[in-house]
C-alpha positions, 0 to 999 in steps of 0.5 A: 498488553505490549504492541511491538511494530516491524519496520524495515525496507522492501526484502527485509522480512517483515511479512516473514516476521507478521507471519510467524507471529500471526501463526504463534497466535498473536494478534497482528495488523498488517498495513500492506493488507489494509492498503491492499484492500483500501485499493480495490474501493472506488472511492480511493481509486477515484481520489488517486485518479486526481492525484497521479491521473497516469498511474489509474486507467478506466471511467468507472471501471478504474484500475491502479498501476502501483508501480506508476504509483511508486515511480512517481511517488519516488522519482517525481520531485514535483510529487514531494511538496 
């Protein structure tokens, strides 16, 4: 069986390109789904709250400012080490 991976930058088709396979009947993974849905656990949220505690609000509740997330993780140099 061949395994074939997309990669590429935000905008560059990769959805399209899962979509159509997903849609011919391939089997597909998509990462932005598994992290998407590694999200909504608390036990991740919690783990991200140490990490970038600006970018998750709430006490039990906790809520994850992705974009916060990427700002940090992009434009932070402290975050880089």
């Amino acid at each position: 069986m061949k395994k074939i991976a997309i990669t590429g930058g935000i905008g560059s088709g990769k959805s399209l390109a899962l979509n159509i396979l997903n849609g011919a009947g391939y089997f597909t993974i998509s990462c932005d789904q598994i992290v998407k849905d590694l999200y909504k656990t608390h036990k991740v949220k919690s783990v991200l709250k140490g990490i970038f505690p600006t970018a998750v609000s709430g006490t039990k509740r906790l809520k994850i400012d992705t974009k916060k997330i990427a700002d940090i993780t992009f434009f932070d140099k402290q975050k880089h080490a």
